[in-house]
CHARMM-style PDB file with segment names, atoms N, HN, CA, C and O in Angstrom:
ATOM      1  N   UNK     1      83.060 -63.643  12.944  1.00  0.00      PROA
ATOM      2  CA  UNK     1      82.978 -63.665  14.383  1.00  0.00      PROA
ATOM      3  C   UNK     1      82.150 -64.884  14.800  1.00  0.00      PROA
ATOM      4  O   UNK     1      81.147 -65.210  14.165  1.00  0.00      PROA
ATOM      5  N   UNK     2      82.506 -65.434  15.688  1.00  0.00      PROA
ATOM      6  HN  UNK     2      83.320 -65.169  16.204  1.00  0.00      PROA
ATOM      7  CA  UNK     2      82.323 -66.697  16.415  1.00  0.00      PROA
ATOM      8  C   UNK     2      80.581 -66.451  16.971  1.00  0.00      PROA
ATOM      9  O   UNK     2      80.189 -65.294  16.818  1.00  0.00      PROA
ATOM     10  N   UNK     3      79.792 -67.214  17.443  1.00  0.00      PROA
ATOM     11  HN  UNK     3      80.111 -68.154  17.568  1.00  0.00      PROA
ATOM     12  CA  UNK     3      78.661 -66.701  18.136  1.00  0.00      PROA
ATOM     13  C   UNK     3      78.312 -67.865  19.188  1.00  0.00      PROA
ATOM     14  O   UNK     3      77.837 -68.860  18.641  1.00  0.00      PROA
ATOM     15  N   UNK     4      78.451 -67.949  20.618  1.00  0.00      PROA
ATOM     16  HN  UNK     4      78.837 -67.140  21.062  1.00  0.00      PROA
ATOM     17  CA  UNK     4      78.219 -68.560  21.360  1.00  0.00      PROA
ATOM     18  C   UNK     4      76.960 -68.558  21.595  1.00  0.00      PROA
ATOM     19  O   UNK     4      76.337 -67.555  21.943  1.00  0.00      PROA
ATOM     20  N   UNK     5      76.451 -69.739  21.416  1.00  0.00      PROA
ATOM     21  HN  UNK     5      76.958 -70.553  21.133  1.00  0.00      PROA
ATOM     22  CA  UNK     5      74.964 -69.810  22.543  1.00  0.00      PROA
ATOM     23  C   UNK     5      75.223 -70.498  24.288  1.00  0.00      PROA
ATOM     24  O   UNK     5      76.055 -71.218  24.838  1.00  0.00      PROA
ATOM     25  N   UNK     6      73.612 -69.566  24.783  1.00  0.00      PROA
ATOM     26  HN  UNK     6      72.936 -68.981  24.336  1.00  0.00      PROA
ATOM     27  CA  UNK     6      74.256 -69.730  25.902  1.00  0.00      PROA
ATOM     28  C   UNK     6      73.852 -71.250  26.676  1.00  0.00      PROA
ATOM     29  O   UNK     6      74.354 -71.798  27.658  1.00  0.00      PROA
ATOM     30  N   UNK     7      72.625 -71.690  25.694  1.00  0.00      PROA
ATOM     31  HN  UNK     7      72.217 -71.244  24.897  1.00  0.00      PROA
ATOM     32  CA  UNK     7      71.125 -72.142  26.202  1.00  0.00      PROA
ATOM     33  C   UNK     7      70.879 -72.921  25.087  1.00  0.00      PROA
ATOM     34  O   UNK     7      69.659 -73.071  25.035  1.00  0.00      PROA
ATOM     35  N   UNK     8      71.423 -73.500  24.159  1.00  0.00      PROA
ATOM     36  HN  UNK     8      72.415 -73.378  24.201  1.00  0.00      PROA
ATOM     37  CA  UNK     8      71.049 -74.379  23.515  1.00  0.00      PROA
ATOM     38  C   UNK     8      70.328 -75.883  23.761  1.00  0.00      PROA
ATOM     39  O   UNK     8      70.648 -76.564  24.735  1.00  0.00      PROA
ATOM     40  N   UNK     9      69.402 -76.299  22.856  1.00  0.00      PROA
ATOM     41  HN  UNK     9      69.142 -75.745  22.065  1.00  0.00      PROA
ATOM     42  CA  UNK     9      69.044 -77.657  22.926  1.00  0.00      PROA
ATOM     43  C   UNK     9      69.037 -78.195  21.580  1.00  0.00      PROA
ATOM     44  O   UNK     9      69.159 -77.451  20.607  1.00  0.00      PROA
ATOM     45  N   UNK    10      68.867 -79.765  21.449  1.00  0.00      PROA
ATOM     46  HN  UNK    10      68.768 -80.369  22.240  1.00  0.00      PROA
ATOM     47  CA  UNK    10      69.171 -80.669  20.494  1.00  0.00      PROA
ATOM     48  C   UNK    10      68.146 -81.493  20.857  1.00  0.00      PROA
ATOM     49  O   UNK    10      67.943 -81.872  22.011  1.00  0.00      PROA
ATOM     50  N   UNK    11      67.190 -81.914  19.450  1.00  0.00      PROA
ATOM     51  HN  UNK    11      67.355 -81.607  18.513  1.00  0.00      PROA
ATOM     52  CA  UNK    11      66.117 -82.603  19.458  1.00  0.00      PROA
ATOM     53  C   UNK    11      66.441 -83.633  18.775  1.00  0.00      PROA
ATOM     54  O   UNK    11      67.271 -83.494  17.877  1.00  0.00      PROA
ATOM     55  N   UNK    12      65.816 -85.020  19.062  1.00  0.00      PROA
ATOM     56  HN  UNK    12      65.142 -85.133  19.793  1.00  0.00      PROA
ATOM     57  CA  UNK    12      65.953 -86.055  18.190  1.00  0.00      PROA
ATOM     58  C   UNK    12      64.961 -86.389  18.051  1.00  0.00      PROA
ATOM     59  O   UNK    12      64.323 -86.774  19.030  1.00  0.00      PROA
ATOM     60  N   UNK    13      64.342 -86.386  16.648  1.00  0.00      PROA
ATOM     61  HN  UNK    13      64.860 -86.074  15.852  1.00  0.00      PROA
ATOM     62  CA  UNK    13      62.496 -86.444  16.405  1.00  0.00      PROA
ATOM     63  C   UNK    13      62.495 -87.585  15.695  1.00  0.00      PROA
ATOM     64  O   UNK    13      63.071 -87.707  14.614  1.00  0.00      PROA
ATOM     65  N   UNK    14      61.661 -88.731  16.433  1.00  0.00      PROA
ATOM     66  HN  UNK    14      61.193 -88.632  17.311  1.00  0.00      PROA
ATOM     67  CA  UNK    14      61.419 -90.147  16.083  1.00  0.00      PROA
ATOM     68  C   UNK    14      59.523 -89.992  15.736  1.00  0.00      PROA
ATOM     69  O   UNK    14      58.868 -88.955  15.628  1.00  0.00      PROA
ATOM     70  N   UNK    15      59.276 -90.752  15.681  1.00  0.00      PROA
ATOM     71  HN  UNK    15      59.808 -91.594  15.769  1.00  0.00      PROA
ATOM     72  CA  UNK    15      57.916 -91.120  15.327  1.00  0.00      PROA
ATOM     73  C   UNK    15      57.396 -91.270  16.702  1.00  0.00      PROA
ATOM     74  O   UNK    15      56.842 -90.223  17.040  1.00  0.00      PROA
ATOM     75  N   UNK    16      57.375 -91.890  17.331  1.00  0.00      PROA
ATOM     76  HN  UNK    16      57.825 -92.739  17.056  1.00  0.00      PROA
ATOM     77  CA  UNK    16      56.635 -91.809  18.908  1.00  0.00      PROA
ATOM     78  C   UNK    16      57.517 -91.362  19.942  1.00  0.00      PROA
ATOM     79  O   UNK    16      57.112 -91.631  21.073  1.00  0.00      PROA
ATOM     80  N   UNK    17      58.707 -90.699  19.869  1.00  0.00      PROA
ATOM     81  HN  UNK    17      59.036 -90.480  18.950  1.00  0.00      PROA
ATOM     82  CA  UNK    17      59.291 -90.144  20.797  1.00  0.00      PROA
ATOM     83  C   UNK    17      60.557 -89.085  20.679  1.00  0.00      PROA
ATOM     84  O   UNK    17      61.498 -89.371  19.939  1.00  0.00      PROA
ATOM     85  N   UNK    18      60.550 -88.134  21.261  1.00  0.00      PROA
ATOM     86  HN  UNK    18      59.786 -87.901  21.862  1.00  0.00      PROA
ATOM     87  CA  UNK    18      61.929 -87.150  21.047  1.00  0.00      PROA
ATOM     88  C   UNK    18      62.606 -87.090  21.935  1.00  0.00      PROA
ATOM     89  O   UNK    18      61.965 -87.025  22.984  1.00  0.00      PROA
ATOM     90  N   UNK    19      63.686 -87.077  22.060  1.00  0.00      PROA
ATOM     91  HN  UNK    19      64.207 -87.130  21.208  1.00  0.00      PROA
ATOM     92  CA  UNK    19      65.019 -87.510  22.666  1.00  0.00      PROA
ATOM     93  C   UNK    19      65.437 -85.873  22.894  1.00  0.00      PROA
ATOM     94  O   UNK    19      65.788 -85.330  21.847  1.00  0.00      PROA
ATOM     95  N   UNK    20      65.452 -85.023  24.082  1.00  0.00      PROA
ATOM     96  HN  UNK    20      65.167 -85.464  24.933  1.00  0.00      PROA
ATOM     97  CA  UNK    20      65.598 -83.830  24.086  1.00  0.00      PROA
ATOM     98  C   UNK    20      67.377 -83.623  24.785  1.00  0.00      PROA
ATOM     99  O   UNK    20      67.690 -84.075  25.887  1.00  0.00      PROA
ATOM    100  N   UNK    21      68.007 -83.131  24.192  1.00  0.00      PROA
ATOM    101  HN  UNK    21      67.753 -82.763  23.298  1.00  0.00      PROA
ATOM    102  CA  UNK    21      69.281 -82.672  25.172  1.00  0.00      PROA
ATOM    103  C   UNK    21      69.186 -81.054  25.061  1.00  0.00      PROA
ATOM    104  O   UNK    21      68.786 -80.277  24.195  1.00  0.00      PROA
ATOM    105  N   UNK    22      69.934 -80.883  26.793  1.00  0.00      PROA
ATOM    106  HN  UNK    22      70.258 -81.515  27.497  1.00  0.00      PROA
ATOM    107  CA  UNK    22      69.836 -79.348  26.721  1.00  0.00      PROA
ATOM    108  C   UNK    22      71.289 -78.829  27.638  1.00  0.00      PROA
ATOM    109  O   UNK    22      71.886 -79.332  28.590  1.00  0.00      PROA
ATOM    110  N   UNK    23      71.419 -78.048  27.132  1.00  0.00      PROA
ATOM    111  HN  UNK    23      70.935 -77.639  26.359  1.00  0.00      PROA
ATOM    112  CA  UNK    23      72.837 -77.427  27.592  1.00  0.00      PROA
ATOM    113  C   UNK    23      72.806 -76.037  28.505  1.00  0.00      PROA
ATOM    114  O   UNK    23      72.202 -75.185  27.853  1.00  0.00      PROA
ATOM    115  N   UNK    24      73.033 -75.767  29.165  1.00  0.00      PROA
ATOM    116  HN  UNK    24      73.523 -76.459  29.694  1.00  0.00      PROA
ATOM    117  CA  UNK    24      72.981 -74.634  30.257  1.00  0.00      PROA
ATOM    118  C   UNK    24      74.057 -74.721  31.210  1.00  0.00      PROA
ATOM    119  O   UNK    24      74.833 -75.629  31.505  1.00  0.00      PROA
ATOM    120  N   UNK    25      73.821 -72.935  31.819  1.00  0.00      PROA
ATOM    121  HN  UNK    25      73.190 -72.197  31.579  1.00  0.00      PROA
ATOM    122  CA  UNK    25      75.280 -72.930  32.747  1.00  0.00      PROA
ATOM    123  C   UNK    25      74.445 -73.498  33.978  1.00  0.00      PROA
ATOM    124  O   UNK    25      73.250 -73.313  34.212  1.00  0.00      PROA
ATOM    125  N   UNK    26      75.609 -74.425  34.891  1.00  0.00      PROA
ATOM    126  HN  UNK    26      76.579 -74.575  34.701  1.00  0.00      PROA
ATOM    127  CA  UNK    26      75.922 -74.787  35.577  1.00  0.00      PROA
ATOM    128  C   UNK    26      75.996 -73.758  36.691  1.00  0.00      PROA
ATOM    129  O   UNK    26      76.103 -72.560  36.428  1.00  0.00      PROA
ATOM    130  N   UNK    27      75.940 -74.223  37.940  1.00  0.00      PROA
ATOM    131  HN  UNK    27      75.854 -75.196  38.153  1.00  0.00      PROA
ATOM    132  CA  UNK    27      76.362 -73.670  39.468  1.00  0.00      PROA
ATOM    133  C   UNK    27      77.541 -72.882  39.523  1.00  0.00      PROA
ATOM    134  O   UNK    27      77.776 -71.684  39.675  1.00  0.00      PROA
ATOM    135  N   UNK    28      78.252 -73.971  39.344  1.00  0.00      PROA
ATOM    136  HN  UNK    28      78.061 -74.945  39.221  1.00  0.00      PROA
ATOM    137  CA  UNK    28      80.113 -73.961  38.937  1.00  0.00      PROA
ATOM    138  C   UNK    28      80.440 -73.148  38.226  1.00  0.00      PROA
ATOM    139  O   UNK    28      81.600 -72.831  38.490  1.00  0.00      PROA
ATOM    140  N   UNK    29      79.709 -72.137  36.746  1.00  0.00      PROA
ATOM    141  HN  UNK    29      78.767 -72.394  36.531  1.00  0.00      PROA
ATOM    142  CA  UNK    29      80.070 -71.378  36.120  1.00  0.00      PROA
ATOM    143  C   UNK    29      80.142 -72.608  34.775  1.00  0.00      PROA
ATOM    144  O   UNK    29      80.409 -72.003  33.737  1.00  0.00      PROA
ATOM    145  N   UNK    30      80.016 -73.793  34.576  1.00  0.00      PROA
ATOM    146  HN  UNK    30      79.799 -74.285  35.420  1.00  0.00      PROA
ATOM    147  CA  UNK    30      80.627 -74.684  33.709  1.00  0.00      PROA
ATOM    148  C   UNK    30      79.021 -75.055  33.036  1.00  0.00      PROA
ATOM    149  O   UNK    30      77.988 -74.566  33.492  1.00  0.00      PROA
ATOM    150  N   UNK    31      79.057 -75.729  32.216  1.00  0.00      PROA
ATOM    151  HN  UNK    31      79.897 -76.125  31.845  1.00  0.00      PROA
ATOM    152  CA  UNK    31      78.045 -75.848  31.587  1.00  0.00      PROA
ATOM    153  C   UNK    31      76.925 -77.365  32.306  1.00  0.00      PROA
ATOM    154  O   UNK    31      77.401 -78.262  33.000  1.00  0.00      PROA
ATOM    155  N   UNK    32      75.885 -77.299  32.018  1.00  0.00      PROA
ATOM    156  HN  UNK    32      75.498 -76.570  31.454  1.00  0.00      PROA
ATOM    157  CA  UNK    32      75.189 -78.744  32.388  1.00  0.00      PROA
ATOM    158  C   UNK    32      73.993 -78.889  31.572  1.00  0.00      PROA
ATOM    159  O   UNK    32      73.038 -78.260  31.119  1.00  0.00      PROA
ATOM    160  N   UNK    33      74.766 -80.536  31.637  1.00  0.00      PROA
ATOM    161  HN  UNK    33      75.543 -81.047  32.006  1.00  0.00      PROA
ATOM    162  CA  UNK    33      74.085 -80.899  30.077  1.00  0.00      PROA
ATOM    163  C   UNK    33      73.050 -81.891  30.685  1.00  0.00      PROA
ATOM    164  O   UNK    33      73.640 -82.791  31.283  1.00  0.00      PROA
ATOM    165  N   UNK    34      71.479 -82.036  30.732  1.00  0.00      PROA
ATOM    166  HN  UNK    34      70.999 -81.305  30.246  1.00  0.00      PROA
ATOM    167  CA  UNK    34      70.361 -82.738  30.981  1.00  0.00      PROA
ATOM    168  C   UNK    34      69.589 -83.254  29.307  1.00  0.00      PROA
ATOM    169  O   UNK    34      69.255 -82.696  28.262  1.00  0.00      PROA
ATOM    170  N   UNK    35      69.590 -84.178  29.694  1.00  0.00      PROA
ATOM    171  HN  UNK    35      69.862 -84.631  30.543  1.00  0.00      PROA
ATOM    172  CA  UNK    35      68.725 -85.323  28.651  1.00  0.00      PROA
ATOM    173  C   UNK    35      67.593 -85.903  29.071  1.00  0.00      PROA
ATOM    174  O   UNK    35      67.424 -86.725  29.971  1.00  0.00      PROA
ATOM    175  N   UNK    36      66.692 -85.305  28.199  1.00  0.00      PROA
ATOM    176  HN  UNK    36      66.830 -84.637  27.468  1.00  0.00      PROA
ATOM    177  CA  UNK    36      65.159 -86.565  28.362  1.00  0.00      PROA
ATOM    178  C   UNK    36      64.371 -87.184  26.966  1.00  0.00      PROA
ATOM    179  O   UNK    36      64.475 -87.236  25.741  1.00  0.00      PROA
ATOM    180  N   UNK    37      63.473 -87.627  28.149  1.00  0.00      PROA
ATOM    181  HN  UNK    37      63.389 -87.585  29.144  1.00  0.00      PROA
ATOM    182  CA  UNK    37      62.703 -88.068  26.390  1.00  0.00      PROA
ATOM    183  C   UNK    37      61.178 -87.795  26.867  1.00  0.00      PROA
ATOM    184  O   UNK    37      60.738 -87.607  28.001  1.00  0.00      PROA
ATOM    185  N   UNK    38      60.436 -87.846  25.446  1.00  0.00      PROA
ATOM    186  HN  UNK    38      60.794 -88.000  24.525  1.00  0.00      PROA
ATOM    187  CA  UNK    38      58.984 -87.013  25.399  1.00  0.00      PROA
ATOM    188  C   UNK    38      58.439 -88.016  24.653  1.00  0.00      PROA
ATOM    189  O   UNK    38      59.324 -88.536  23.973  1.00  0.00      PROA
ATOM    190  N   UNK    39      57.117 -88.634  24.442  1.00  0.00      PROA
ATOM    191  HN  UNK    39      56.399 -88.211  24.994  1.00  0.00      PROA
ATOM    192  CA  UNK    39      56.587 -89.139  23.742  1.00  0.00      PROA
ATOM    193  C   UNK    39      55.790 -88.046  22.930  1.00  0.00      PROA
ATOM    194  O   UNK    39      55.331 -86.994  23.374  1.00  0.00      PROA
ATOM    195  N   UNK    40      55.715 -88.629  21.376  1.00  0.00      PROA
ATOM    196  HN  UNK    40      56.087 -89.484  21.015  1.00  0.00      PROA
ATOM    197  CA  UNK    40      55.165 -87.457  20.321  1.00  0.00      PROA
ATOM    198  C   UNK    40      53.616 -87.507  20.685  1.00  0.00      PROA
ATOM    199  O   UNK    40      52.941 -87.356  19.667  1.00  0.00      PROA
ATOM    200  N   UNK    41      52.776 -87.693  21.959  1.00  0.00      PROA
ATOM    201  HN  UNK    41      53.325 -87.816  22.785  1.00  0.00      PROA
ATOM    202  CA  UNK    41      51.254 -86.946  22.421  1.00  0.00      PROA
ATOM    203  C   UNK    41      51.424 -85.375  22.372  1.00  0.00      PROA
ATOM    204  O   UNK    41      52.336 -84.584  22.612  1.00  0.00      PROA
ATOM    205  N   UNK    42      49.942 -85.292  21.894  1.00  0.00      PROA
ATOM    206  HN  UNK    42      49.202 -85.935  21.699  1.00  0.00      PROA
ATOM    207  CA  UNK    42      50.012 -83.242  22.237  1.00  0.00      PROA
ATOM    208  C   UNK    42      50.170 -83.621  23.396  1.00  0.00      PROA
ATOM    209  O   UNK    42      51.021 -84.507  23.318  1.00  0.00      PROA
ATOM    210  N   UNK    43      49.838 -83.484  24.558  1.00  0.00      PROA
ATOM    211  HN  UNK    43      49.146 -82.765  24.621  1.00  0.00      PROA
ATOM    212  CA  UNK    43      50.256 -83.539  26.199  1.00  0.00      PROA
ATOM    213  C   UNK    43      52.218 -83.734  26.363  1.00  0.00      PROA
ATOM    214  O   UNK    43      52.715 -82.721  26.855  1.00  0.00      PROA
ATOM    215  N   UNK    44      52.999 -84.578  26.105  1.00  0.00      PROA
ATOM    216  HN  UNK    44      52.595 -85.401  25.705  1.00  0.00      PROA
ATOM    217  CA  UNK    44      54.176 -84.501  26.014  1.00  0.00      PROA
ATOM    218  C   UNK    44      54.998 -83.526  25.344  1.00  0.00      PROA
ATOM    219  O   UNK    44      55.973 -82.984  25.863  1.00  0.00      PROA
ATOM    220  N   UNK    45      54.633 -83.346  24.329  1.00  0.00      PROA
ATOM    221  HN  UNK    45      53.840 -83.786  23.907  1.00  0.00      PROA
ATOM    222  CA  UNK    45      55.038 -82.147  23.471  1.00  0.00      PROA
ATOM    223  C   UNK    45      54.873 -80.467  24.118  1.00  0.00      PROA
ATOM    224  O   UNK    45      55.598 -79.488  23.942  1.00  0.00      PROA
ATOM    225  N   UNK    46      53.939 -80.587  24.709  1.00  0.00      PROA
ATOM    226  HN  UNK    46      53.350 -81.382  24.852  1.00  0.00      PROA
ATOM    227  CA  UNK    46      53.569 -79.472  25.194  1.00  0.00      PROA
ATOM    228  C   UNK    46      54.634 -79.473  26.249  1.00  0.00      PROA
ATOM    229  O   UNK    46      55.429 -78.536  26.320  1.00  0.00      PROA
ATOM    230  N   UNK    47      54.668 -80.284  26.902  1.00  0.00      PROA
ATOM    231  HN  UNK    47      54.022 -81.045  26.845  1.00  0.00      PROA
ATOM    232  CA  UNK    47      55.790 -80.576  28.256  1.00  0.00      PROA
ATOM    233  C   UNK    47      56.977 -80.396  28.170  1.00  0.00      PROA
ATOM    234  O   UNK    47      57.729 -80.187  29.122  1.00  0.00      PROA
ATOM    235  N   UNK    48      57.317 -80.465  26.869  1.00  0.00      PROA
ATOM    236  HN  UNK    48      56.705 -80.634  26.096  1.00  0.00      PROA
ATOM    237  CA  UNK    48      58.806 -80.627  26.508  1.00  0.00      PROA
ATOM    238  C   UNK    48      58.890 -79.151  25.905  1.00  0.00      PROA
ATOM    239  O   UNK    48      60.006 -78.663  25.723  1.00  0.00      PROA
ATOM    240  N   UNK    49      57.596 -78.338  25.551  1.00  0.00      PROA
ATOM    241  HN  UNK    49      56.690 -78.734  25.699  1.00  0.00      PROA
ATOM    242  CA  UNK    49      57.888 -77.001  25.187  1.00  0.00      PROA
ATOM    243  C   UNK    49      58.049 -76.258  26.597  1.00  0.00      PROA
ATOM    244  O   UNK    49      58.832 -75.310  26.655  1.00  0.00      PROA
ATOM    245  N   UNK    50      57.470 -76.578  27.523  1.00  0.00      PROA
ATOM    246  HN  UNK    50      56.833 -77.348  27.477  1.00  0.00      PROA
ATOM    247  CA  UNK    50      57.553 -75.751  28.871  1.00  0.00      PROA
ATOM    248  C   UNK    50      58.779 -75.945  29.392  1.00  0.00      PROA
ATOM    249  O   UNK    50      59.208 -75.038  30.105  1.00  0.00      PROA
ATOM    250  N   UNK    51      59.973 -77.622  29.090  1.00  0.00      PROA
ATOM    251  HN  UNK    51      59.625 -78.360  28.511  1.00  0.00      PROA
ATOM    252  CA  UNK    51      60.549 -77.711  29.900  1.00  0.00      PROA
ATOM    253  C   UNK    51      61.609 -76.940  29.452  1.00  0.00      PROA
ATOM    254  O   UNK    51      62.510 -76.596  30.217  1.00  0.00      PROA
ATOM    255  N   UNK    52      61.574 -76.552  27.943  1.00  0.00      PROA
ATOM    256  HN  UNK    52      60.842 -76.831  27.321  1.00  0.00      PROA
ATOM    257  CA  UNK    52      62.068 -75.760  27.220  1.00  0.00      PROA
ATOM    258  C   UNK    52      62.246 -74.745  28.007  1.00  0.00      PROA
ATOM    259  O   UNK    52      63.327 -74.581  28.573  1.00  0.00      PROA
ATOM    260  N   UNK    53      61.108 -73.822  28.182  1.00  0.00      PROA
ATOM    261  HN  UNK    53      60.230 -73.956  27.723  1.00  0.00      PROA
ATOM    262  CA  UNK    53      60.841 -72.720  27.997  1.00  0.00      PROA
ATOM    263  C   UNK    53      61.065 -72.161  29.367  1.00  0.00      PROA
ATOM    264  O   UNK    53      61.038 -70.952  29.597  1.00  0.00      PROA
ATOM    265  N   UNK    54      61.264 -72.989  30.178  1.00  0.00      PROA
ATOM    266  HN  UNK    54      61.285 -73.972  29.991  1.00  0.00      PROA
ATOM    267  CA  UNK    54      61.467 -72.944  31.639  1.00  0.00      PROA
ATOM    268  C   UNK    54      63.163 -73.010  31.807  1.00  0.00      PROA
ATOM    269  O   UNK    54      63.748 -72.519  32.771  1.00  0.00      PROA
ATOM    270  N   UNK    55      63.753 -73.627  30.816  1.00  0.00      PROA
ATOM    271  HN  UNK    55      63.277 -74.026  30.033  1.00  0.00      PROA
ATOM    272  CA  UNK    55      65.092 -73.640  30.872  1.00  0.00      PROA
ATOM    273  C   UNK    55      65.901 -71.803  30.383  1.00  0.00      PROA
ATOM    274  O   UNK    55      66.941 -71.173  30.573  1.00  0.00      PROA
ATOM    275  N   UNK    56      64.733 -71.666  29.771  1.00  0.00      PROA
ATOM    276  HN  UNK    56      63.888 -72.177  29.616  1.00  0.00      PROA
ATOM    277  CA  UNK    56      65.843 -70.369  29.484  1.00  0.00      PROA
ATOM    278  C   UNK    56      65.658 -70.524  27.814  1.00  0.00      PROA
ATOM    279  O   UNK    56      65.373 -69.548  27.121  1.00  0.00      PROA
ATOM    280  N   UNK    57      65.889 -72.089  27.169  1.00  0.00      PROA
ATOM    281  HN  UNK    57      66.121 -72.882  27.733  1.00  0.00      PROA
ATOM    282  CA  UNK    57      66.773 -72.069  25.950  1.00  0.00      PROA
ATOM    283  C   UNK    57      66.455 -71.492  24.794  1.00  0.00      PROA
ATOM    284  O   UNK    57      65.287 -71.514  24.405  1.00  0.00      PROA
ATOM    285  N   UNK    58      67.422 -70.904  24.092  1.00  0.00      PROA
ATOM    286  HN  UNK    58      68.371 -70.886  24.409  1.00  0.00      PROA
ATOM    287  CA  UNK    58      66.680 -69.748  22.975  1.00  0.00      PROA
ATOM    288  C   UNK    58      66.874 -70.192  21.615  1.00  0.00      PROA
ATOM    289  O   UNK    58      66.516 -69.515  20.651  1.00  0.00      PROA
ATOM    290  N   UNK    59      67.559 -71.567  21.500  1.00  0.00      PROA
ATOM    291  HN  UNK    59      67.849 -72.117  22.283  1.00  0.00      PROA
ATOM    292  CA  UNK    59      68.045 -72.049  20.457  1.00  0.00      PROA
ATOM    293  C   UNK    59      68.025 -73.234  20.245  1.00  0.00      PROA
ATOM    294  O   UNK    59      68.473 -73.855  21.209  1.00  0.00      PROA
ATOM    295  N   UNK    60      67.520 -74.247  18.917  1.00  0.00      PROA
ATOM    296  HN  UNK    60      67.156 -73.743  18.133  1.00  0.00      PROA
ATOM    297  CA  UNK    60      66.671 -75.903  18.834  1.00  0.00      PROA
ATOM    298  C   UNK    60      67.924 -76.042  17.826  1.00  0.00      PROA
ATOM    299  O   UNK    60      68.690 -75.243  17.288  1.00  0.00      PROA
ATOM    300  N   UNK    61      67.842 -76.747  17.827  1.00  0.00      PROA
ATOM    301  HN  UNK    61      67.219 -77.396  18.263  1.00  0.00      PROA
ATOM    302  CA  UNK    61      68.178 -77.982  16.788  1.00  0.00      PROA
ATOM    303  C   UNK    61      67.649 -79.564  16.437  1.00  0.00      PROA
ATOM    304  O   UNK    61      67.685 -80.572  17.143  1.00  0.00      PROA
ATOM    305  N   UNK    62      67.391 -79.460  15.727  1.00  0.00      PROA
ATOM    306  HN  UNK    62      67.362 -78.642  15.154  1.00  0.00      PROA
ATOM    307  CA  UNK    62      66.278 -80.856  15.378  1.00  0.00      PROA
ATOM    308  C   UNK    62      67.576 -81.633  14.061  1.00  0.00      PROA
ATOM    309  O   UNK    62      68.391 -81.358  13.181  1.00  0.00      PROA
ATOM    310  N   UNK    63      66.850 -82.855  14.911  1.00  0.00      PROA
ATOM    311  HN  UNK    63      66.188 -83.078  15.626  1.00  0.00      PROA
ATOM    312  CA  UNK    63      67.468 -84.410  14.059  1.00  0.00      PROA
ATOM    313  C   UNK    63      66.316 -85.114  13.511  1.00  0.00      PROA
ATOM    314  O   UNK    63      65.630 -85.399  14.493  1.00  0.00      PROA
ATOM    315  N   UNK    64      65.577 -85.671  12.150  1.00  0.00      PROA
ATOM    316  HN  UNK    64      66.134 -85.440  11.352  1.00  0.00      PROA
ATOM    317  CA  UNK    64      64.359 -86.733  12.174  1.00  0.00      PROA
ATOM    318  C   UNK    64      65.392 -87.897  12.119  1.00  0.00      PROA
ATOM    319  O   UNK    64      66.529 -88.012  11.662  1.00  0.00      PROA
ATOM    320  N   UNK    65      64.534 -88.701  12.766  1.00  0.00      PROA
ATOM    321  HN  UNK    65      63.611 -88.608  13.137  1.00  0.00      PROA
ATOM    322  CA  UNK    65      65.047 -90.270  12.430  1.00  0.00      PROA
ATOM    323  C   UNK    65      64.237 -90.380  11.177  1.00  0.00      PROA
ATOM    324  O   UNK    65      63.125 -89.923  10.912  1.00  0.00      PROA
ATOM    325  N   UNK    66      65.056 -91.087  10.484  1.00  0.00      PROA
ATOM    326  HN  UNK    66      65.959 -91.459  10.699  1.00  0.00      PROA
ATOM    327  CA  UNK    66      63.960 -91.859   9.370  1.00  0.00      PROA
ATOM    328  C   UNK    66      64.547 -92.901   9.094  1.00  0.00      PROA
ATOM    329  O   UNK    66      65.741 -93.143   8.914  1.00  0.00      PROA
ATOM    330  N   UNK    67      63.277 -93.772   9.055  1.00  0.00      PROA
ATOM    331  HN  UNK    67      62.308 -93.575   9.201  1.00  0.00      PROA
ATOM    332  CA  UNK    67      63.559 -95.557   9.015  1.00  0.00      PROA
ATOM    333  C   UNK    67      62.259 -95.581   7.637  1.00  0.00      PROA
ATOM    334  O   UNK    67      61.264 -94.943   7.291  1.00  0.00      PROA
ATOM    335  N   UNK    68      63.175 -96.916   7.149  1.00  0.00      PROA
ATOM    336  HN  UNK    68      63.983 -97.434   7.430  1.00  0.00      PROA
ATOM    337  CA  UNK    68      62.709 -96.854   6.019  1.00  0.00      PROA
ATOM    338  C   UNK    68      62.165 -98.497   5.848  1.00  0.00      PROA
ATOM    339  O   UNK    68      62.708 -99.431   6.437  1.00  0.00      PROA
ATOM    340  N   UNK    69      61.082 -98.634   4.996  1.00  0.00      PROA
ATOM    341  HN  UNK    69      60.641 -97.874   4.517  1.00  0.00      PROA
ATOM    342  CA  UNK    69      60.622 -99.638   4.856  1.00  0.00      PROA
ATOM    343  C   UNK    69      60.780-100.664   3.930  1.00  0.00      PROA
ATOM    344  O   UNK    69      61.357-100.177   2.957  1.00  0.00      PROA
ATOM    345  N   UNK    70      60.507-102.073   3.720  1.00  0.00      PROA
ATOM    346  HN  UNK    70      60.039-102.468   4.510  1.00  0.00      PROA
ATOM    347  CA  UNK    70      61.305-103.019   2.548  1.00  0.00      PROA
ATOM    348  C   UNK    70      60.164-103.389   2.000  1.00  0.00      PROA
ATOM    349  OT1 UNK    70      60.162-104.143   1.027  1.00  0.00      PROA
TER     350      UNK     70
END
């Protein structure tokens, strides 16, 4: 069986900044998709947990960047 989320988000975790997308219903009944970004400070992080947490969303997904050195 299939399992829809309703409220998902997608993190992109860099070294000084995360790239947040978040998915939610819409007005319309249709979905709406908002993107930001957070710098990795406790103060931002925290912000990006409220904006979370204020959205509803019950479900993360995380990306690290990793860059590599020569």
């Amino acid at each position: 069986m299939d399992q829809v989320v309703e409220r998902p988000a997608g993190l992109d975790v860099h070294k000084a900044q995360v790239t947040a997308c978040v998915r939610v219903p819409g007005q319309d009944g249709g979905p709406r998709e908002e993107v930001r970004e957070f710098k990795t400070t406790v103060r931002e992080l925290l912000g990006l947990r409220d904006w979370l947490v204020g959205l509803g969303v019950t479900h993360v997904a995380m990306e690290e960047g990793v860059s590599s050195s020569v």
